[in-house]
C-alpha positions as a LaTeX table, in Angstrom:
\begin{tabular}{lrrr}
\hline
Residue & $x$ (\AA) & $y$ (\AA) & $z$ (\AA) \\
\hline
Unk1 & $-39.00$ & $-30.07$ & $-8.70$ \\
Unk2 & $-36.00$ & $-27.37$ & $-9.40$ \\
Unk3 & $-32.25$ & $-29.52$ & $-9.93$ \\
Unk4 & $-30.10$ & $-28.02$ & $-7.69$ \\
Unk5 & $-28.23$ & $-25.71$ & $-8.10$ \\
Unk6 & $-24.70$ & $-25.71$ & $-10.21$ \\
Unk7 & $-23.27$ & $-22.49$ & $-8.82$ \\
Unk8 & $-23.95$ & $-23.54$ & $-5.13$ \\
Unk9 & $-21.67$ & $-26.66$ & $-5.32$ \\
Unk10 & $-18.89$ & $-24.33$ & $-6.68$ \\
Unk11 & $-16.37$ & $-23.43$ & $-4.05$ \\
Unk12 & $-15.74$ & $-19.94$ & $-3.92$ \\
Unk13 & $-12.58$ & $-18.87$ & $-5.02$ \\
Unk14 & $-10.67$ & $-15.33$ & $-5.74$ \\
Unk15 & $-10.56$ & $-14.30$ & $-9.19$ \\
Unk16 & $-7.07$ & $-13.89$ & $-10.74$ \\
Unk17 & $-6.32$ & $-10.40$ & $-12.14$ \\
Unk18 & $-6.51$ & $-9.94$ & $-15.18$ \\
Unk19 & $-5.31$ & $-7.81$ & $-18.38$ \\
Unk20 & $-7.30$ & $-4.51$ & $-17.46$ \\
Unk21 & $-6.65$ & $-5.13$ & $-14.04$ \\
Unk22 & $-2.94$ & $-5.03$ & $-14.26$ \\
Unk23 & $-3.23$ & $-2.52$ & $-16.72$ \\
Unk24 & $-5.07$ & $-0.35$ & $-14.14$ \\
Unk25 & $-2.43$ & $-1.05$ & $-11.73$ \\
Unk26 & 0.47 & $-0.41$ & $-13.73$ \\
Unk27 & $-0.43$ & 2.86 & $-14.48$ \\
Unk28 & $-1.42$ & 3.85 & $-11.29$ \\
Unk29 & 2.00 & 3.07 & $-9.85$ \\
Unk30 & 3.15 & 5.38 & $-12.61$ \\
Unk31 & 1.31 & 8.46 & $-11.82$ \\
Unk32 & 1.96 & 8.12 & $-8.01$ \\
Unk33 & 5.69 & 8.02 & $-9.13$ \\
Unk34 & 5.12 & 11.28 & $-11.02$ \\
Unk35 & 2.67 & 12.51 & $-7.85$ \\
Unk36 & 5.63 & 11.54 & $-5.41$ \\
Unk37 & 8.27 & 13.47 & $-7.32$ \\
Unk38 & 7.48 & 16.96 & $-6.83$ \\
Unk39 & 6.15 & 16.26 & $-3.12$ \\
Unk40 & 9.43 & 13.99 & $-2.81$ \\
Unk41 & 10.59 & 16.41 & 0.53 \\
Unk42 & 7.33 & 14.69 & 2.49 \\
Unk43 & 7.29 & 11.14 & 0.61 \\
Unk44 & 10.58 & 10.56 & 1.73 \\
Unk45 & 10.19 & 11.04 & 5.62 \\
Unk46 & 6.74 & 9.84 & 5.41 \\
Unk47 & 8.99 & 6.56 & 3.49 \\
Unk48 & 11.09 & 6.19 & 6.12 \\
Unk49 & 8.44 & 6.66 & 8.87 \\
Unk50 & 6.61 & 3.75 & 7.65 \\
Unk51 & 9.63 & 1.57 & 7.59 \\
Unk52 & 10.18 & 2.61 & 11.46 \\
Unk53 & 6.75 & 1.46 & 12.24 \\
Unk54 & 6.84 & $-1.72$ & 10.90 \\
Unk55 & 10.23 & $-1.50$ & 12.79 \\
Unk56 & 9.00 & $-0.36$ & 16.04 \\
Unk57 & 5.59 & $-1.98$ & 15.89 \\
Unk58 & 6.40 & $-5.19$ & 17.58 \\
Unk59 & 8.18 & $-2.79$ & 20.53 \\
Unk60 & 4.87 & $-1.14$ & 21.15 \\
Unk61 & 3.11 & $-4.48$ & 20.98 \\
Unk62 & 5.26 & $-6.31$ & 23.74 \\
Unk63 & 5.11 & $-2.37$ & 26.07 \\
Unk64 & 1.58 & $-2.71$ & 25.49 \\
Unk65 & 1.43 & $-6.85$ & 26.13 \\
Unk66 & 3.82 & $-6.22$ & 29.89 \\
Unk67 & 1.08 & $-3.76$ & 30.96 \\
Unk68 & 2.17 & $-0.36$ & 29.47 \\
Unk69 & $-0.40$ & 2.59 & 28.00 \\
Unk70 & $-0.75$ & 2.88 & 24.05 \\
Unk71 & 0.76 & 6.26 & 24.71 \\
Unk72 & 3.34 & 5.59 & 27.53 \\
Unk73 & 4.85 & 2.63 & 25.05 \\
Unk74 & 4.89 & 4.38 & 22.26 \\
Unk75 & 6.39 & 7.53 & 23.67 \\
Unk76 & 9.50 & 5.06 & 24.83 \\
Unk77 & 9.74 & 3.52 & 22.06 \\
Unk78 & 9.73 & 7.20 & 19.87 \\
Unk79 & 12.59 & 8.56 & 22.65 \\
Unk80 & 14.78 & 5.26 & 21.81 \\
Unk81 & 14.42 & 5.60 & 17.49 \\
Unk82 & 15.68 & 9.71 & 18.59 \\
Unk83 & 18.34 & 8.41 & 20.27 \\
Unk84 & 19.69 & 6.08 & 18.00 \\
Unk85 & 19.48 & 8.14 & 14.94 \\
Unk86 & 21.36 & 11.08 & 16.82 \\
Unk87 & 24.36 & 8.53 & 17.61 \\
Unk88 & 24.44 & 7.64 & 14.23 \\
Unk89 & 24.81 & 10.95 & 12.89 \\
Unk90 & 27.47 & 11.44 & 15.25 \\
Unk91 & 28.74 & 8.64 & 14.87 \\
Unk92 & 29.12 & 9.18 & 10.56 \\
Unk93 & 29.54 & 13.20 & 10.77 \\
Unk94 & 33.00 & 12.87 & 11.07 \\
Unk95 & 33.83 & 10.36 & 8.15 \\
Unk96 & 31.63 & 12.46 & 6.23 \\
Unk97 & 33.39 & 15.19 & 7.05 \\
Unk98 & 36.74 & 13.93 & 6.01 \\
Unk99 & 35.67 & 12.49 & 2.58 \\
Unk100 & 34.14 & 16.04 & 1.82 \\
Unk101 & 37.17 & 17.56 & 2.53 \\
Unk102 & 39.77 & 15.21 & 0.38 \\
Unk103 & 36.77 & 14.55 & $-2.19$ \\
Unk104 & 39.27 & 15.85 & $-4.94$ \\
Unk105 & 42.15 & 13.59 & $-4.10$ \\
Unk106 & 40.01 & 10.71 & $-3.10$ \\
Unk107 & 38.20 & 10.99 & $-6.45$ \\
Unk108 & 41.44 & 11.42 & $-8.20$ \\
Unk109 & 43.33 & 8.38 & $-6.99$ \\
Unk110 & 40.03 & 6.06 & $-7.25$ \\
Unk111 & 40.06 & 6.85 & $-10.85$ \\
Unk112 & 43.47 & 5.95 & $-11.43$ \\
Unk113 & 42.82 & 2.60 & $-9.96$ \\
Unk114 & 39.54 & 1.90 & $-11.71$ \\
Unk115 & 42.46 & 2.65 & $-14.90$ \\
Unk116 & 45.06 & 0.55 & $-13.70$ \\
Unk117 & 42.19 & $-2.48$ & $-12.72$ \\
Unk118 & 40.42 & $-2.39$ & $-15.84$ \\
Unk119 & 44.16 & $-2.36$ & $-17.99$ \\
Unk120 & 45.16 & $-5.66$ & $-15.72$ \\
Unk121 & 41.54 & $-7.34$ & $-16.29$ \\
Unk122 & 42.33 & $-6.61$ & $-20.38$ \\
Unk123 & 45.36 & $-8.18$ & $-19.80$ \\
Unk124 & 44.52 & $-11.49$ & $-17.77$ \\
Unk125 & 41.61 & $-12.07$ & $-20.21$ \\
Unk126 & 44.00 & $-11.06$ & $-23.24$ \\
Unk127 & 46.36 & $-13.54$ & $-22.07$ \\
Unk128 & 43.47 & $-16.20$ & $-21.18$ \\
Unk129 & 41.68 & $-15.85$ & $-24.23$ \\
Unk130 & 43.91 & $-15.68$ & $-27.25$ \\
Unk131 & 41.01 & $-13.70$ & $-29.29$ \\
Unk132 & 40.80 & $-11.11$ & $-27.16$ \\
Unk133 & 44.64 & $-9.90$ & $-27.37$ \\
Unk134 & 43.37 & $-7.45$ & $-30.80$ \\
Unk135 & 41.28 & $-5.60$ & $-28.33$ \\
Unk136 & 41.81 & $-2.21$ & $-28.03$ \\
Unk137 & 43.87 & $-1.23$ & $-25.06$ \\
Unk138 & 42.74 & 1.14 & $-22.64$ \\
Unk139 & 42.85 & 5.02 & $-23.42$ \\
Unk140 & 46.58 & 6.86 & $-21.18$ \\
Unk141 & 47.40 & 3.27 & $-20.28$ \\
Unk142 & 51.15 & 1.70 & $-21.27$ \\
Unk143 & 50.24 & $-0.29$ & $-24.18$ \\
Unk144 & 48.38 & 2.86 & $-25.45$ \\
Unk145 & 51.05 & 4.80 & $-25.40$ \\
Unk146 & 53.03 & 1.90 & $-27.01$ \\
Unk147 & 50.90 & 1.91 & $-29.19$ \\
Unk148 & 50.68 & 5.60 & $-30.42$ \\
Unk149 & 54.41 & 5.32 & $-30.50$ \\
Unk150 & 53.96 & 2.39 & $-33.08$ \\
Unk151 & 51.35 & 4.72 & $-35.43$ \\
Unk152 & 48.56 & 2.71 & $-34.54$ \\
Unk153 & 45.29 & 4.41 & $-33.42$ \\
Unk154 & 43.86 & 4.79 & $-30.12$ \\
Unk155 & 41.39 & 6.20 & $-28.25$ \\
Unk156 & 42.12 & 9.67 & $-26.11$ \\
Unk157 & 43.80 & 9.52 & $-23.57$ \\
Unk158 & 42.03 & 10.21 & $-19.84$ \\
Unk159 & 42.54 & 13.11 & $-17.88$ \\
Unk160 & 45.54 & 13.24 & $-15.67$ \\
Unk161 & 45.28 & 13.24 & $-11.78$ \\
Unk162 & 46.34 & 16.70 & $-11.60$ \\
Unk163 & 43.55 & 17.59 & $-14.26$ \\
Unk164 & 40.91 & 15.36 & $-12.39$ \\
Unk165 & 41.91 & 17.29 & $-8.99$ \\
Unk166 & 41.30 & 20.34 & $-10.37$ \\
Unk167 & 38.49 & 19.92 & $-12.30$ \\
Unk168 & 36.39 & 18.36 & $-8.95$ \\
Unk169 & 37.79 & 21.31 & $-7.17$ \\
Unk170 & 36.15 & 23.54 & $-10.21$ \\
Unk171 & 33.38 & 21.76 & $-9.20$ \\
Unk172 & 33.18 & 21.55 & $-5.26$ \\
Unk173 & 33.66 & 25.62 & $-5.70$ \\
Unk174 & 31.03 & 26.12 & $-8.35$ \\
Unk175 & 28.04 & 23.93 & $-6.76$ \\
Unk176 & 28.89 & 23.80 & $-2.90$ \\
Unk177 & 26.90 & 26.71 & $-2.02$ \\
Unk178 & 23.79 & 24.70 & $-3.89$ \\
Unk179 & 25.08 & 21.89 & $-2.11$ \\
Unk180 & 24.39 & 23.33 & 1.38 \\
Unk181 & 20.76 & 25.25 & 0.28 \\
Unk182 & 19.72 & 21.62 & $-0.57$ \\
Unk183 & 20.93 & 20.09 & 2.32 \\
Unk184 & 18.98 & 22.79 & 4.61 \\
Unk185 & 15.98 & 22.20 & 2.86 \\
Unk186 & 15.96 & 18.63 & 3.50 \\
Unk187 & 16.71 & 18.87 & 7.15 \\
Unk188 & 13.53 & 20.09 & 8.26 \\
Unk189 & 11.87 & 16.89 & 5.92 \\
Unk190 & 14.50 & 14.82 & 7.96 \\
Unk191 & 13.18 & 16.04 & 11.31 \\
Unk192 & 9.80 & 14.85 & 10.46 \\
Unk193 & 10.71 & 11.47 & 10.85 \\
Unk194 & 10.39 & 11.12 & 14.58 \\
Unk195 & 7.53 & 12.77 & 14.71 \\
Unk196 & 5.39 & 11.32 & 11.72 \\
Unk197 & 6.46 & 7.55 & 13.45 \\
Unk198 & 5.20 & 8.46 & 16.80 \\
Unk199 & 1.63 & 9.71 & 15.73 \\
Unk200 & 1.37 & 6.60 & 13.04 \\
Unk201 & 2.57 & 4.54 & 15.77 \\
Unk202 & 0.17 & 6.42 & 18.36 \\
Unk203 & $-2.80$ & 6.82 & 16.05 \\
Unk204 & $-2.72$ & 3.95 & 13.33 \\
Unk205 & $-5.73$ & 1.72 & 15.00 \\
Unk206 & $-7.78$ & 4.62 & 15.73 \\
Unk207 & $-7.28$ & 6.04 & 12.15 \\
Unk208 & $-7.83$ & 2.12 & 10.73 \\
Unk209 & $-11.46$ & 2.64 & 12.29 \\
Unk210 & $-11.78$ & 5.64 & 10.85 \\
Unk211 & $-11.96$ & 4.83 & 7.29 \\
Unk212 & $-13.46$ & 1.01 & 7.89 \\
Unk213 & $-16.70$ & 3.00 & 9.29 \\
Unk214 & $-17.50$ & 4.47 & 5.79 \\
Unk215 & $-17.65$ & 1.10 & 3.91 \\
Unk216 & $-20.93$ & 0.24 & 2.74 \\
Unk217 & $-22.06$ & $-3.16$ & 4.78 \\
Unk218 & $-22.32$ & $-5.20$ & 1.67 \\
Unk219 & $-18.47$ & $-4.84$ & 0.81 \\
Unk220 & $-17.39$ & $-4.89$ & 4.66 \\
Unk221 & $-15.80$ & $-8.21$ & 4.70 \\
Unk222 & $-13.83$ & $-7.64$ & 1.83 \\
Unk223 & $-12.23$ & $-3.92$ & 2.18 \\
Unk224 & $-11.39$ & $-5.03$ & 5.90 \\
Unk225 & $-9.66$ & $-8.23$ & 3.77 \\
Unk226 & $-7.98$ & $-5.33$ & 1.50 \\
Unk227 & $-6.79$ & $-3.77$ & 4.86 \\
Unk228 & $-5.22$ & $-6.87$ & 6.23 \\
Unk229 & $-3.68$ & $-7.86$ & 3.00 \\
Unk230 & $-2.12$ & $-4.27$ & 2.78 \\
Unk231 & $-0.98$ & $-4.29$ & 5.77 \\
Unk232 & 1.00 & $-7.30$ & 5.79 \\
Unk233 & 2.02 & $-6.70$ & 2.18 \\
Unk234 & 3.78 & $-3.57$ & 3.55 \\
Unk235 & 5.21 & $-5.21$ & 6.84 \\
Unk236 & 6.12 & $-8.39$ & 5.07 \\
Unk237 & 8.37 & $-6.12$ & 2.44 \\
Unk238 & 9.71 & $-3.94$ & 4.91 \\
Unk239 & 10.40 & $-6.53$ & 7.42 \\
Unk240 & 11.67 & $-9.02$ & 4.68 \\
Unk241 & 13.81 & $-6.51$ & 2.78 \\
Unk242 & 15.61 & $-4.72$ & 6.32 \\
Unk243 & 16.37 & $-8.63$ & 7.25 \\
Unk244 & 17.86 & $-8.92$ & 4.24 \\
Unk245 & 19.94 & $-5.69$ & 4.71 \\
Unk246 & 21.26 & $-7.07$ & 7.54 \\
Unk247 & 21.95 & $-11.16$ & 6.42 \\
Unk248 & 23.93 & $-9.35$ & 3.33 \\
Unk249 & 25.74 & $-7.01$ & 5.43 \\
Unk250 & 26.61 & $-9.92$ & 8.13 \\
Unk251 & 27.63 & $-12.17$ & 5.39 \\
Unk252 & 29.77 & $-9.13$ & 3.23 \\
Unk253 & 31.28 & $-8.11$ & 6.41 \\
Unk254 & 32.85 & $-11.46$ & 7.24 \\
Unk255 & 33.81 & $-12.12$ & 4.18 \\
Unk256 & 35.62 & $-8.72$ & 3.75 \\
Unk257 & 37.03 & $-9.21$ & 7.24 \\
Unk258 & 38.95 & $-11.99$ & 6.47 \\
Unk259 & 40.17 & $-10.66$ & 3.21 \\
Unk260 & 41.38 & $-7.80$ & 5.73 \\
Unk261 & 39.94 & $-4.68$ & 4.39 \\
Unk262 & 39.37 & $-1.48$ & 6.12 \\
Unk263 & 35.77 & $-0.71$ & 7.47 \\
Unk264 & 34.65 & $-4.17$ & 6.12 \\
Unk265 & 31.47 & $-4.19$ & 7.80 \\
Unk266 & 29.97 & $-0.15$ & 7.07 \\
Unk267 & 31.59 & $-1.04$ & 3.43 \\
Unk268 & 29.44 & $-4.26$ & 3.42 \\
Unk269 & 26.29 & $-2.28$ & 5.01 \\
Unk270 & 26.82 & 0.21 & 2.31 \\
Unk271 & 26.62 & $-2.30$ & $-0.57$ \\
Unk272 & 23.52 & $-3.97$ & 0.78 \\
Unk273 & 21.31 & $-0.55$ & 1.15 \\
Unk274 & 22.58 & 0.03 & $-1.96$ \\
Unk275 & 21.12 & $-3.40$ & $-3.32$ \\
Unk276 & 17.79 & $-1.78$ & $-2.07$ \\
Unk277 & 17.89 & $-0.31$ & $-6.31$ \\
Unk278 & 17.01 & $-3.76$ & $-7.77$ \\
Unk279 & 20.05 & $-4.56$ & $-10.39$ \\
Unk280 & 22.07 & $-1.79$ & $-10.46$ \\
Unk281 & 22.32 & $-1.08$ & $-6.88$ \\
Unk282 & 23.43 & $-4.11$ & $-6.43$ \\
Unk283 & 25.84 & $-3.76$ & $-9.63$ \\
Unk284 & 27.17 & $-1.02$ & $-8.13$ \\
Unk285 & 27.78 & $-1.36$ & $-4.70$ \\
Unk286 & 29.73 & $-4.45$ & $-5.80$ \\
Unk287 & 31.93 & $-2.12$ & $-8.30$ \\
Unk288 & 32.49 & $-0.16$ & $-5.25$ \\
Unk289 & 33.68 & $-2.38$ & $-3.11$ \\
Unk290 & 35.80 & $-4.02$ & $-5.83$ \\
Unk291 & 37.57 & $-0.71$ & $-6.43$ \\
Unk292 & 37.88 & $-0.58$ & $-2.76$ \\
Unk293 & 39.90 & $-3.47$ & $-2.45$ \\
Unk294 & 41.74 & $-2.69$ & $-5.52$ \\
Unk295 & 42.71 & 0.54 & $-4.52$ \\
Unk296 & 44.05 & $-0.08$ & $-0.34$ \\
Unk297 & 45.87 & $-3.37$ & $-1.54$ \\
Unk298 & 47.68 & $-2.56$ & $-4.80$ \\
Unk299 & 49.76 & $-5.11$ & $-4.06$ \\
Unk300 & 47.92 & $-7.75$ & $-4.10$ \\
Unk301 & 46.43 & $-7.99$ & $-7.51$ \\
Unk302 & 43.86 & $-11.10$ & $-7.32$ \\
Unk303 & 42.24 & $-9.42$ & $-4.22$ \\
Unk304 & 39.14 & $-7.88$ & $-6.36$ \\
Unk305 & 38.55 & $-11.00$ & $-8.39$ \\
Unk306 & 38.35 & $-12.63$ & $-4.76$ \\
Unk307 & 35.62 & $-9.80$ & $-4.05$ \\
Unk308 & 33.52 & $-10.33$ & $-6.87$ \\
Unk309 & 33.45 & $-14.08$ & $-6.06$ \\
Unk310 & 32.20 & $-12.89$ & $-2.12$ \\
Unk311 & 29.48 & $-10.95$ & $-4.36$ \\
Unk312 & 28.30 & $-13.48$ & $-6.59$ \\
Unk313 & 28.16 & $-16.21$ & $-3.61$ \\
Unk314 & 26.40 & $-13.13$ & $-1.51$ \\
Unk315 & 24.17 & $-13.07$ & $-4.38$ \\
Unk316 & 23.40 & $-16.81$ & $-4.70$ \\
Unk317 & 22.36 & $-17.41$ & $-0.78$ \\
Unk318 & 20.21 & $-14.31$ & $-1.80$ \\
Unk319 & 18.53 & $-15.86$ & $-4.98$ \\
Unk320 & 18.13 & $-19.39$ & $-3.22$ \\
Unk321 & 17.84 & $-18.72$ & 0.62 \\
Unk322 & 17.93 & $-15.36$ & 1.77 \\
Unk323 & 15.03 & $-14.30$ & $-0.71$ \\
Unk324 & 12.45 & $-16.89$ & $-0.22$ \\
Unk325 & 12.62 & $-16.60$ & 3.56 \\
Unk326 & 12.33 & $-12.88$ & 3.62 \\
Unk327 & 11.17 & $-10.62$ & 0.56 \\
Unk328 & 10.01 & $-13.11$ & $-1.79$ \\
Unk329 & 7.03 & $-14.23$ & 0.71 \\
Unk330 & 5.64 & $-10.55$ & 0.43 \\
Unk331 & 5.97 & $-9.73$ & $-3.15$ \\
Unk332 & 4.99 & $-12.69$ & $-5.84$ \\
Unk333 & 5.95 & $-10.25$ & $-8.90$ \\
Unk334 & 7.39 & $-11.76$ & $-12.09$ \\
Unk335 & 10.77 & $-10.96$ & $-12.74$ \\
Unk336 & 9.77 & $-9.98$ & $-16.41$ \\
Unk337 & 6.91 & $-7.49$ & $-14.67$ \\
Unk338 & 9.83 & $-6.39$ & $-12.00$ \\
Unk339 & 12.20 & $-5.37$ & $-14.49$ \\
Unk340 & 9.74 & $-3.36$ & $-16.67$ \\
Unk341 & 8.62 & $-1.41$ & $-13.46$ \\
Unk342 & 12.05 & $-0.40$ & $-12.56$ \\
Unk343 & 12.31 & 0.69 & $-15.89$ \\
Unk344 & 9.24 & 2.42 & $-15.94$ \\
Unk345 & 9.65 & 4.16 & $-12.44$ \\
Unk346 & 13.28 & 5.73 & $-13.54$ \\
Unk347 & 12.24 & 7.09 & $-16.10$ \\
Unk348 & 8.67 & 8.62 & $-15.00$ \\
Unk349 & 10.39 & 9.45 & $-11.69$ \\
Unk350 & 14.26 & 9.46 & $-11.81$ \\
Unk351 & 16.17 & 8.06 & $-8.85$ \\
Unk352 & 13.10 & 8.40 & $-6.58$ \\
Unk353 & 10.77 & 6.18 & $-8.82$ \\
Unk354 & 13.74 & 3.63 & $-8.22$ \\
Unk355 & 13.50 & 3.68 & $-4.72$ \\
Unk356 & 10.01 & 3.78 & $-4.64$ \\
Unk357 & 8.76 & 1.50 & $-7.22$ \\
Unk358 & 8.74 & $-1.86$ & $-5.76$ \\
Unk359 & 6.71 & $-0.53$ & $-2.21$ \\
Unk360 & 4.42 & 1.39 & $-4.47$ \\
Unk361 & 3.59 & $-1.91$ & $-6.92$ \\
Unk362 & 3.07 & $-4.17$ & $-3.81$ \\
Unk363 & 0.62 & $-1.92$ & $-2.39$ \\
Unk364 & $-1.25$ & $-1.38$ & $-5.89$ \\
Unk365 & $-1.02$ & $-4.50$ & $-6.76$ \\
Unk366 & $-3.02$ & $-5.85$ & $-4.09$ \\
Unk367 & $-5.19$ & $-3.11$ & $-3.85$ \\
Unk368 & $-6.11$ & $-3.70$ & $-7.70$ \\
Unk369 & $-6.76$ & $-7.02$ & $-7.16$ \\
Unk370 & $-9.14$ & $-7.05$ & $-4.23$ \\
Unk371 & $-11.16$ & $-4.22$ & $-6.42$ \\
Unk372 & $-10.84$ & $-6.27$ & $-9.07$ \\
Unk373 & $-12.50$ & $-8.76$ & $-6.85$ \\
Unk374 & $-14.86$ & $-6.37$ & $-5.69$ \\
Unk375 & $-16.22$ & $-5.11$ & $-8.87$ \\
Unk376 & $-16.42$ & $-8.92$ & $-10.48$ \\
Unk377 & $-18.37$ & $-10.98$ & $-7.61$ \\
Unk378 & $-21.63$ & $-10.57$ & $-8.66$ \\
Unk379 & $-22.26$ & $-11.88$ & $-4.99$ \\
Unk380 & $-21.10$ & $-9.02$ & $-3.30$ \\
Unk381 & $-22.86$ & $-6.71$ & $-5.98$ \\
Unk382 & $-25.77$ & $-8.07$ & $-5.80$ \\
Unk383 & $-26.35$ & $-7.96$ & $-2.07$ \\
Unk384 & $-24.81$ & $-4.14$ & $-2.44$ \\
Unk385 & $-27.68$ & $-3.56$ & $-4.59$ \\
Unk386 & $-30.08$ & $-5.18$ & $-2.45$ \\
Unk387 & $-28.96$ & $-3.01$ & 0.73 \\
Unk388 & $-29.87$ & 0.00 & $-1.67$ \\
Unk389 & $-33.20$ & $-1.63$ & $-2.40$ \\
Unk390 & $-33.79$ & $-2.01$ & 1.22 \\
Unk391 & $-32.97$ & 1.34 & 2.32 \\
Unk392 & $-34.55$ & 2.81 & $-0.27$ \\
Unk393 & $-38.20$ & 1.31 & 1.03 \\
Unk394 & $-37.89$ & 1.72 & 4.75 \\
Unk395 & $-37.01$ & 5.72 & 3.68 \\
Unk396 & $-40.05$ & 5.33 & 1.43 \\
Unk397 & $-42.21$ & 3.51 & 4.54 \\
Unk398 & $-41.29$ & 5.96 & 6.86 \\
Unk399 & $-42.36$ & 9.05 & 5.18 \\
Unk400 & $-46.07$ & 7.62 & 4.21 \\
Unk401 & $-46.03$ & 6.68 & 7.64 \\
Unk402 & $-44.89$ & 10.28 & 8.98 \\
Unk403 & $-47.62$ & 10.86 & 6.91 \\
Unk404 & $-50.30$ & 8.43 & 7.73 \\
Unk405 & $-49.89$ & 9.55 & 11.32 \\
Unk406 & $-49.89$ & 13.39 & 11.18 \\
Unk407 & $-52.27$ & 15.80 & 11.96 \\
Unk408 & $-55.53$ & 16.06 & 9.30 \\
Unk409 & $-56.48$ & 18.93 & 7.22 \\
\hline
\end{tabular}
């Protein structure tokens, strides 16, 4: 009598990637980042177009669930993203407008407050910290010149505001006519947003059956798993990340509210779609906002030290509520592997690999590790191979039999 089996008793479980797997997947994140560079003018609206379905997914869903056609939802729910986009661009045209316009001065003056905040931050932490007070002061400020005036080095001095104004109207003159040949290009790309989101919202099932009908029987269950998995990788992130937007913009916007500053809330939805860059988006649209604040209330000194407190306590209901709710249940990447990609993405793909990196590595990542999964279950492999064994001898039975039963010689 045969013991029983060992391996039966086993529970199944999936196999964790390994070395070559993330290898694999590393470096196939990299070369779409290269791939997606020079076609960036369609992986940009395609990009977006994505995002607006996972958007305008559950729309169609609750048309289609109070008794609506596929189409007739979907075509409502197209004619609503049109509309909105158009009011926004109306909407922002105008303050677009104006900062194009002033860019020199505005440029100018924020520079001579980024001097002036960075000279008083030298001097509070000078005064704070008694071993800081040999630091060098900073280059066209007062105790520079002081200093000069004493014989004792310093740094150069920074342009004036005259000499910044000029030079950024050098500038606006020399590149705007590149300026405006880039921007036409990209509004044809631009207009392919509505259009790409209705057919992926119109045609997404039907092109889901489409490529589930070529998978071989044997690894059915499994690519449909790599489907689903996919699929919610990509809605969880998308979902997750724009619900973030919005819970750091709400909470930013309050917060600059009460400190009274001008356009708190599109200043607070600019810092968090800037935080979209992991680390130094959110680095900078912080520095912006700080120079902001520094630069409409001169007067009140401590007012950007109260901003960067907003930010860090912005950033801690991120880290320990904001993040676990929303992203962090799509994308369980290590910090250590995060950081390396975003390194890896700027500089195989500049700014775009930035933007792109972290979508990209979701989707590879779980992709890799289903075929991973694939190619190591010697279950699924061997009942692949037995499929092929099969087929192979009914074609071989049915041609001795087309044989058996033809006509004699």
């Amino acid at each position: 009598m045969r013991p029983p089996s060992t391996r039966a008793a086993i529970p199944h479980r999936e196999l964790a990637a390994g070395p070559i797997v993330w290898l694999g997947i590393i470096v196939t994140t990299c070369l779409l980042l290269v791939v997606s560079q020079y076609i960036l003018w369609l992986v940009v609206p395609v990009m977006i177009a994505i995002i607006a379905y996972y958007i305008l997914s559950p729309l169609v869903d609750a048309g289609i669930r109070r008794g609506l056609t596929r189409a007739r939802a979907v075509l409502i729910v197209t004619i609503l993203l049109s509309v909105v986009l158009f009011l926004l661009g109306v909407m922002l045209a105008p303050k677009v407008s104006e900062i194009a316009r002033n860019l020199p001065d505005t440029v100018a003056s924020y520079t001579k407050t980024a001097n002036n905040l960075f000279e008083n931050a030298r001097r509070t932490l000078s005064h704070k910290v008694p071993l800081l007070i040999s630091a060098p002061p900073a280059p066209g400020s007062t105790s520079a010149l002081s200093a000069s005036a004493n014989g004792q080095p310093t740094a150069a001095p920074l342009p004036s505001q005259g000499e910044i104004v000029t030079n950024v109207s050098d500038l606006q003159a020399r590149y705007s006519g590149d300026v405006l040949m880039e921007a036409a290009r990209w509004i044809p790309s631009l207009l392919l947003i509505p259009f790409i989101t209705y057919f992926i919202l119109l045609d997404g099932p039907r092109f889901k059956r489409f490529i589930v009908q070529a998978i071989p029987n044997a690894f059915f269950e499994k690519t449909l798993y790599l489907f689903y998995r996919v699929e919610n990788q990509l809605r969880a992130y998308f979902q997750g990340l724009l619900t973030l937007t919005f819970l750091d913009a709400l909470c930013l916007g309050v917060g600059l509210w009460i400190f009274r500053l001008h356009e708190p809330f599109l200043l607070a939805a600019i810092a968090a779609v800037m935080a979209w860059v992991p680390y130094l988006g959110s680095i900078g649209g912080g520095l912006l906002v700080v120079l902001v604040a520094a630069h409409d209330f001169p007067d009140q000194p401590w007012l950007p030290y109260w901003v960067i407190g907003l930010f860090v306590g912005v950033r801690m209901l991120d880290d320990f509520l904001f993040l676990p709710l929303t992203v962090g249940r799509s994308l369980h990447v290590h910090p250590l592997v995060t950081m390396l990609m975003f390194l890896l993405g700027g500089a195989v793909a500049g700014f775009a690999g930035l933007l792109l990196v972290m979508p990209v590595l979701g989707v590879v990542m779980v992709a890799g590790q289903i075929i991973g999964e694939l190619l190591t279950d010697e279950r699924i492999l061997a009942r692949h191979r037995h499929a092929q064994l099969l087929r192979k001898k009914r074609a071989r039975a049915d041609l001795f039999d087309g044989w058996d039963s033809g006509p004699g010689i």
